[in-house]
N, C-alpha and C positions, 0 to 999 in steps of 0.2 A: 504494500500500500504506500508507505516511505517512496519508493523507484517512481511510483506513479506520480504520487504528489509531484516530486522533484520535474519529471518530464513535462509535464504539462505546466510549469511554473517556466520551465524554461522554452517551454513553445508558446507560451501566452509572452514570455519578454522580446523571444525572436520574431515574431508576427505585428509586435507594436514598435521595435522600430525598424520592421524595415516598410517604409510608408513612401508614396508615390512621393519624387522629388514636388516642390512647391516652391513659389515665390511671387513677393509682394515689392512692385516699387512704383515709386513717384516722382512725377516730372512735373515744374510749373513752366506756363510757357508767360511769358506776357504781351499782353495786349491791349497794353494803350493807346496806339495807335491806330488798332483795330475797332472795325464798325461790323464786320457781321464775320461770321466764322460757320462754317461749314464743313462736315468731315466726312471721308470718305475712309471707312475703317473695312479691315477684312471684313467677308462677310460672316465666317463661322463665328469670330465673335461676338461676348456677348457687350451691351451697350448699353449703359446707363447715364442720364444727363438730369443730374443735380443742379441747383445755385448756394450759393457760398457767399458769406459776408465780403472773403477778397477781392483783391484786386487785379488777379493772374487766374489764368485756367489751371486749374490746380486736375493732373491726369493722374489716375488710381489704377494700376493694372497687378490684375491679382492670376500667376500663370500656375495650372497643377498639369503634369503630364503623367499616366498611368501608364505602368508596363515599361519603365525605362529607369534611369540611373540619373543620380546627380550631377554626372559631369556631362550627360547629354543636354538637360537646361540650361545651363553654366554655358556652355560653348553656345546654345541657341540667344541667348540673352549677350555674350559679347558680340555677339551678330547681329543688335539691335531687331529681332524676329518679329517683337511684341510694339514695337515704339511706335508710336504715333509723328511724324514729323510735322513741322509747319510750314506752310508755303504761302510766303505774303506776296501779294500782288497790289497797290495801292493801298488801300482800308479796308482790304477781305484778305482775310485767314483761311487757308483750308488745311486739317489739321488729316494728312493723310498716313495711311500705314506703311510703314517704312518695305516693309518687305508683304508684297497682297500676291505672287506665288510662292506660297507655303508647300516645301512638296512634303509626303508623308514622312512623318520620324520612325525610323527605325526602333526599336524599344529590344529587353530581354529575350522577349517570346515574342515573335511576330513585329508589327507595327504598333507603336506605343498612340496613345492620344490626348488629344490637346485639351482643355480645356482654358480659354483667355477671359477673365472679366473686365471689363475696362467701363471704371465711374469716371464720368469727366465733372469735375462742380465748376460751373460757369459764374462769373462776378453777374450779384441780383440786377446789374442794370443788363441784362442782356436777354431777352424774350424769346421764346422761340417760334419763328414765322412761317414754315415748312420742317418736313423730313427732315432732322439734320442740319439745318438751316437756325442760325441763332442771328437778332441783330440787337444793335446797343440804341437803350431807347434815347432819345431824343429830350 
């Protein structure tokens, strides 16, 4: 009974950490010179659009890949995979995905998968006027 406890103590510690690689970062971009912003984000992500007392686009991307290893994120993440870039053109913003052919990750077993969450919180004077589409009110 002793051997069993012990096994299972040590298969309940091995199973809690070996957990899909994860990571959370964040980017501000600013825009004050900015009057509408617009983003063109992959599409498998997911998209969330907040306001926020500041004064910058404050961007939240939260990345879990299942079926893979930590140094497979690690290397996807120095490759900017997940980043949102900016692209100013006059007084619009378009805040696009830096990298939008994502091809499959390889993982352990098979192909690993992605899962992206990306919260953008936009500064309150900024409304949203279409899809996607935010401008700064007046």
């Amino acid at each position: 009974m002793r051997h069993l406890l012990t096994l299972a103590l040590v298969a309940w510690a091995a199973l809690s950490l070996a957990q899909d690689p994860a990571d959370i970062f964040h980017k501000t971009v600013d825009v004050d010179r900015v009057n509408r912003i617009s983003f063109d984000v992959y599409p498998n992500d997911r998209v969330e659009y907040r306001t926020w007392p500041g004064d910058d686009v404050l961007i939240e991307t939260s990345v879990e890949i299942a079926n893979a290893k930590q140094d497979i994120l690690d290397f996807y993440m120095r490759q900017n995979r997940y980043v949102l870039k900016p692209e100013v053109e006059g007084d619009a913003m378009s805040l696009v995905s830096f990298d939008k052919t994502r091809r499959t990750v390889k993982g352990t077993e098979g192909n690993a998968f992605e899962t992206v969450t990306i919260v953008v919180y936009l500064p309150e004077n900024f409304t949203s006027t279409a899809d996607g589409l935010y401008t700064r009110n007046q």
